[in-house]
C-alpha positions as CSV (number, residue, x, y, z in Angstrom):
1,X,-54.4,-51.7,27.0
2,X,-52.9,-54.2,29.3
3,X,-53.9,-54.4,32.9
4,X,-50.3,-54.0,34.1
5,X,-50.6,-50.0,32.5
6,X,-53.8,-49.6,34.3
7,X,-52.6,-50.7,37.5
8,X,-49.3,-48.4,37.7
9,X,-51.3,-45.0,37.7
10,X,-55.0,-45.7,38.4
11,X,-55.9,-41.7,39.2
12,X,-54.1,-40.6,36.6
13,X,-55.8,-43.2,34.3
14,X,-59.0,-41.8,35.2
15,X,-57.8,-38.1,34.8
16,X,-57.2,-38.9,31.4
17,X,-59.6,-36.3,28.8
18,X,-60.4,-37.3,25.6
19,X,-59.9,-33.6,24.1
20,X,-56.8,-33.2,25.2
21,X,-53.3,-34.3,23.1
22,X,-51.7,-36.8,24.2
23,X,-47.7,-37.1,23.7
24,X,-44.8,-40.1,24.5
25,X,-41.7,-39.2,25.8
26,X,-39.4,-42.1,26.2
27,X,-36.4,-42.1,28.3
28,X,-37.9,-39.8,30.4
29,X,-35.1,-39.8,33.0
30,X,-32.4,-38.8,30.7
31,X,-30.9,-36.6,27.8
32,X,-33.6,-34.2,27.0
33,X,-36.6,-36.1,28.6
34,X,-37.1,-34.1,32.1
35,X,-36.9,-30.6,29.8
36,X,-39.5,-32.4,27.0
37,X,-41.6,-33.2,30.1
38,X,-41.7,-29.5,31.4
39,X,-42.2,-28.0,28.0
40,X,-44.9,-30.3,26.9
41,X,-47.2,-30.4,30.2
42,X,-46.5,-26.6,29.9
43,X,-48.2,-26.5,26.1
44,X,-51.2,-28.7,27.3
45,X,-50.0,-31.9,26.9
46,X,-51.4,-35.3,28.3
47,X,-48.4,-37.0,29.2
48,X,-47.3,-40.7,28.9
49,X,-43.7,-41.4,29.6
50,X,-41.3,-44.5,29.5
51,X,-37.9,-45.2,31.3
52,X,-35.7,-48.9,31.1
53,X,-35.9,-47.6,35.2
54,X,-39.7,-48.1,35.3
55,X,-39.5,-51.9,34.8
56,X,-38.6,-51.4,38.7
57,X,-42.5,-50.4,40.4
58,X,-40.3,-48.3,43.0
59,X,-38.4,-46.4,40.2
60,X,-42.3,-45.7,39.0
61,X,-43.3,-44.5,42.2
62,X,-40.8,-42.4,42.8
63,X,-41.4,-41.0,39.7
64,X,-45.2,-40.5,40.0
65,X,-44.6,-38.9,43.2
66,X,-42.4,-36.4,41.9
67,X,-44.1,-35.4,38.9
68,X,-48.1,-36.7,39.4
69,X,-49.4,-35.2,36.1
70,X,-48.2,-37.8,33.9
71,X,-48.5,-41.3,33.6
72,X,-45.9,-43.5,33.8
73,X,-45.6,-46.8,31.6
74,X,-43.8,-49.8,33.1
75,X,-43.8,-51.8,29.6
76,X,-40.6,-51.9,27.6
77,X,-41.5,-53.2,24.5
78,X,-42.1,-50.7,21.4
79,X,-45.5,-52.4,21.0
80,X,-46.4,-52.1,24.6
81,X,-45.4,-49.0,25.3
82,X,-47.5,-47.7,22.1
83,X,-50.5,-49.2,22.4
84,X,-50.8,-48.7,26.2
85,X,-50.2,-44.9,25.3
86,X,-53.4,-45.4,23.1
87,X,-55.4,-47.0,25.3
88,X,-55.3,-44.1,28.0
89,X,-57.9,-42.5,26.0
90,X,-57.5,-43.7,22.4
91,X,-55.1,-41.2,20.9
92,X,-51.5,-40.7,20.4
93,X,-50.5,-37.1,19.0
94,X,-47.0,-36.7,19.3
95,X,-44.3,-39.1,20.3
96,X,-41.0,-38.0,21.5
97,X,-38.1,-40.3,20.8
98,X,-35.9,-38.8,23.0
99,X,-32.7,-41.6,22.6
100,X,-29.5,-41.5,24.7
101,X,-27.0,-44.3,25.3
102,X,-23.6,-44.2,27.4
103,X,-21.0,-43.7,24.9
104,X,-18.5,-45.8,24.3
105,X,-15.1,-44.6,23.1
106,X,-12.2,-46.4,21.4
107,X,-10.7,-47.7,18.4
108,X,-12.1,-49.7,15.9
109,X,-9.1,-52.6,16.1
110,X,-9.9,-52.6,20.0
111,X,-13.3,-52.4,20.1
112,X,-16.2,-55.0,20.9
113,X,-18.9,-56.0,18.3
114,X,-21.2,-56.6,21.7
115,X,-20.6,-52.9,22.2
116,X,-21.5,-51.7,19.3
117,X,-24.5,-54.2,19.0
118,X,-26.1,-52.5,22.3
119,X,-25.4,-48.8,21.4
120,X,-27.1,-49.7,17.7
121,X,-30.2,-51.6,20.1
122,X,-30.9,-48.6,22.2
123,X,-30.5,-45.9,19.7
124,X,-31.4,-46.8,16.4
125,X,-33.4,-50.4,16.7
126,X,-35.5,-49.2,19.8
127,X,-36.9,-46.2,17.8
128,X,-37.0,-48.1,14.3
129,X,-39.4,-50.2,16.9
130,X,-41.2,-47.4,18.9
131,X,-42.0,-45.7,15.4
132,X,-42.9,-48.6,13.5
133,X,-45.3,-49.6,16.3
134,X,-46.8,-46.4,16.7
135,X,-47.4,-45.0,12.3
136,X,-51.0,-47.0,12.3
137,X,-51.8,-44.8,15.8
138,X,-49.9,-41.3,14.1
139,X,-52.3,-42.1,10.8
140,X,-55.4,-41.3,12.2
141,X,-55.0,-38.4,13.8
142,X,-55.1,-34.8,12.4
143,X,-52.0,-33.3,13.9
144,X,-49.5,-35.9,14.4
145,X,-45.8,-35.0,15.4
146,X,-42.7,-37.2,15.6
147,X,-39.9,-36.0,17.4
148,X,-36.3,-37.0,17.3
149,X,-33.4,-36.2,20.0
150,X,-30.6,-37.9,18.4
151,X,-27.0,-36.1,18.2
152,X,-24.8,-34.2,15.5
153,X,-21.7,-35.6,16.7
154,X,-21.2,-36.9,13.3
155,X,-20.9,-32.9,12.2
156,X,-17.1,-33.5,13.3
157,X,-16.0,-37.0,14.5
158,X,-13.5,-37.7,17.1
159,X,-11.2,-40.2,17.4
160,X,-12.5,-43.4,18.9
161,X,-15.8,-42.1,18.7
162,X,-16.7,-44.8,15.6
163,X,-19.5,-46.9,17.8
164,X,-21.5,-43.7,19.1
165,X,-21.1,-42.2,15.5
166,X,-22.6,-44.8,13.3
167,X,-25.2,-45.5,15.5
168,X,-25.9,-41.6,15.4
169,X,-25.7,-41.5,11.7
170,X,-28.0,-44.2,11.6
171,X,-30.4,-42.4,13.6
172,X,-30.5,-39.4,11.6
173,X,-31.5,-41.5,8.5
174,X,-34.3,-43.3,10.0
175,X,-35.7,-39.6,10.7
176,X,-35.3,-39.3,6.5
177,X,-36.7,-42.0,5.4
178,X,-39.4,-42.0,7.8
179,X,-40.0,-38.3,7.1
180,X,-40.6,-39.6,3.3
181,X,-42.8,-42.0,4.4
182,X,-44.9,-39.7,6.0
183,X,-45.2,-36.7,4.5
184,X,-48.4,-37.9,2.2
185,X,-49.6,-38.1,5.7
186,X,-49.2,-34.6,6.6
187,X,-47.2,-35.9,9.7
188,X,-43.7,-34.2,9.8
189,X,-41.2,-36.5,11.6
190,X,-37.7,-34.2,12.9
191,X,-35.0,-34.5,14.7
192,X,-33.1,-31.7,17.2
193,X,-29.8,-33.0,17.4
194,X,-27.9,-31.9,20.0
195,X,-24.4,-31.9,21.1
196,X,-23.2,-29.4,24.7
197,X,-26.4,-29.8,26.2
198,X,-26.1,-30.5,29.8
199,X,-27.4,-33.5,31.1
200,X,-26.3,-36.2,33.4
201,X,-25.8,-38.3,30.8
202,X,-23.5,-36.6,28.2
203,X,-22.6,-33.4,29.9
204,X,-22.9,-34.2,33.6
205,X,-22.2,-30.9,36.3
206,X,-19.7,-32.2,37.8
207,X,-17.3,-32.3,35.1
208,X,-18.3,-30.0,32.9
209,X,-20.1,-27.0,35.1
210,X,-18.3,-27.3,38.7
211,X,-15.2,-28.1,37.2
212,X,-12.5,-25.1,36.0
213,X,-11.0,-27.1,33.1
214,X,-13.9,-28.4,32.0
215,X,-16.3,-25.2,31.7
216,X,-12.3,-23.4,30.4
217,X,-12.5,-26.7,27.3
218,X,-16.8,-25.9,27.1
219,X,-15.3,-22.1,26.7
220,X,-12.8,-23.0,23.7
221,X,-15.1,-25.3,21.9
222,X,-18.4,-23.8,22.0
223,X,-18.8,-20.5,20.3
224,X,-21.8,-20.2,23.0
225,X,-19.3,-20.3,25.0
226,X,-21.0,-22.5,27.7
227,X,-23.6,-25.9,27.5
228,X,-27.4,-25.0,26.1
229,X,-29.7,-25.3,29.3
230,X,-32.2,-28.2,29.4
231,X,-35.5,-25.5,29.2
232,X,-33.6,-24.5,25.7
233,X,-34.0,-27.5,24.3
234,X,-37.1,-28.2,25.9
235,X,-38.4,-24.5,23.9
236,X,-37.6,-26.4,20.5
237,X,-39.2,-29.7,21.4
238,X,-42.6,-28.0,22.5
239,X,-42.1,-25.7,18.7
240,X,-41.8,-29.2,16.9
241,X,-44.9,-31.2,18.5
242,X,-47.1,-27.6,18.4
243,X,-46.3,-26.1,14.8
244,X,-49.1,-25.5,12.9
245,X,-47.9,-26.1,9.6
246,X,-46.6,-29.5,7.9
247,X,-44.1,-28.4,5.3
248,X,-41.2,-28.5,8.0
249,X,-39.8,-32.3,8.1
250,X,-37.0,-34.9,7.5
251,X,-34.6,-31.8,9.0
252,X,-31.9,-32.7,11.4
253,X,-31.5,-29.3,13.3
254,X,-28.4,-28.5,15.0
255,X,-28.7,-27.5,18.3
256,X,-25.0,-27.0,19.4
257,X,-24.5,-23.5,20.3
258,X,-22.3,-22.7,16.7
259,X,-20.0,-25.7,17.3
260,X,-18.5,-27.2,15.1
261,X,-16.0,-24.7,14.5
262,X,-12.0,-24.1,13.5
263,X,-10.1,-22.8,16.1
264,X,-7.9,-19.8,15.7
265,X,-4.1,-20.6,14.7
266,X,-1.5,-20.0,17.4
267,X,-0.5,-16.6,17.6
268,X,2.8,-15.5,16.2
């Protein structure tokens, strides 16, 4: 493990039980990471949890401070990350590859291959690291999980959406072919993919909850009829790293409240 990891959380270091699962939540600030957090320490969980923010030490204090039962990685390499995860008490149980990335919007004729090259980096080469890194860890324990958040935009693509949607799409393959890779392993590897979940980084309050029109458009194009609460998404995260059995994997589950769906025809 190196020395940095040990340094950034000494007491929890030392709290660390060797009976008790231990799961990886990356991106820990954003998306669904704060719900998989919650949900996870509630099921028993040892946490370990990574954030681009914790390369700062004062983003990892803060952090610590506000939620001392986990520990909190600084590394931000896939093979850091994993293996200082593993050498908190030499086991890794589930990892949750919870992936987000600002959109960016526009046409294909306007758009910038550097855009597209850092939307494909943070959600489909980071975990096609993270995972790889971490299979020889998953393999030698008895209940190993894998966990995708990625996104079902792809269910009905928007205009100018072509950067965020093939990097999606990609995404959702990696959880297929990984989940044939590992199936001989009794690991299942899933994915929830949302789309209207409320978060800062998609969906953010202001906008979409304080704001008439945009809780009116939520209204019209979610049968829900509102954006799924973080704890709901955190309920099917905690069902995917705890599920007993192994038969359950390589499925992309829609978590979008019945979207996407035709609207009505104008009335006469």
């Amino acid at each position: 493990m190196p020395e940095a990891a040990k340094k950034a959380c000494p007491d929890v270091h030392r709290r660390f039980k060797l009976n008790k699962p231990v799961a990886l939540v990356t991106n820990a600030l954003s998306f669904a990471g704060p719900p998989a957090i919650a949900s996870l320490l509630k099921a028993g969980f040892q946490l370990v949890v990574h954030d681009a923010a914790f390369a700062a030490l004062d983003a990892q204090e803060r952090f610590q401070s506000a939620c001392p039962d986990v520990f909190v990685l600084p590394h931000q390499t896939p093979m850091d990350i994993v293996e200082s995860a593993w050498g908190l008490s030499n086991r890794l149980d589930v990892l949750i590859s919870n992936d987000a990335y600002q959109p960016i919007h526009g046409s294909i004729e306007s758009g910038e291959v550097e855009g597209l090259q850092a939307t494909l980096d943070h959600l489909v080469v980071f975990p096609f690291g993270l995972v790889r890194a971490a299979i020889p860890r998953l393999k030698t324990q008895p209940k190993a999980r894998i966990v995708f958040v990625s996104s079902n935009r792809n269910r009905l693509p928007m205009l100018g959406g072509s950067i965020p949607d093939i990097a999606r799409a990609g995404a959702n393959a990696l959880v297929k072919s990984l989940s044939i890779e590992l199936a001989p392993f009794g690991i299942p590897v899933n994915a929830i993919a949302p789309n209207y979940l409320y978060s800062e980084t998609y969906y953010p309050r202001a906008r979409f909850v304080d704001d008439a029109a945009g809780r009116a458009y939520i209204e019209q194009v979610v049968p829900a009829g509102r954006l799924a609460r973080p704890e709901e998404i955190g309920e099917l995260i905690q069902y995917l790293a705890t599920m007993e059995g192994t038969f359950l994997t390589g499925a992309v589950i829609d978590f979008s409240g019945g979207w996407p769906v035709a609207l009505p025809p104008p009335k006469p």
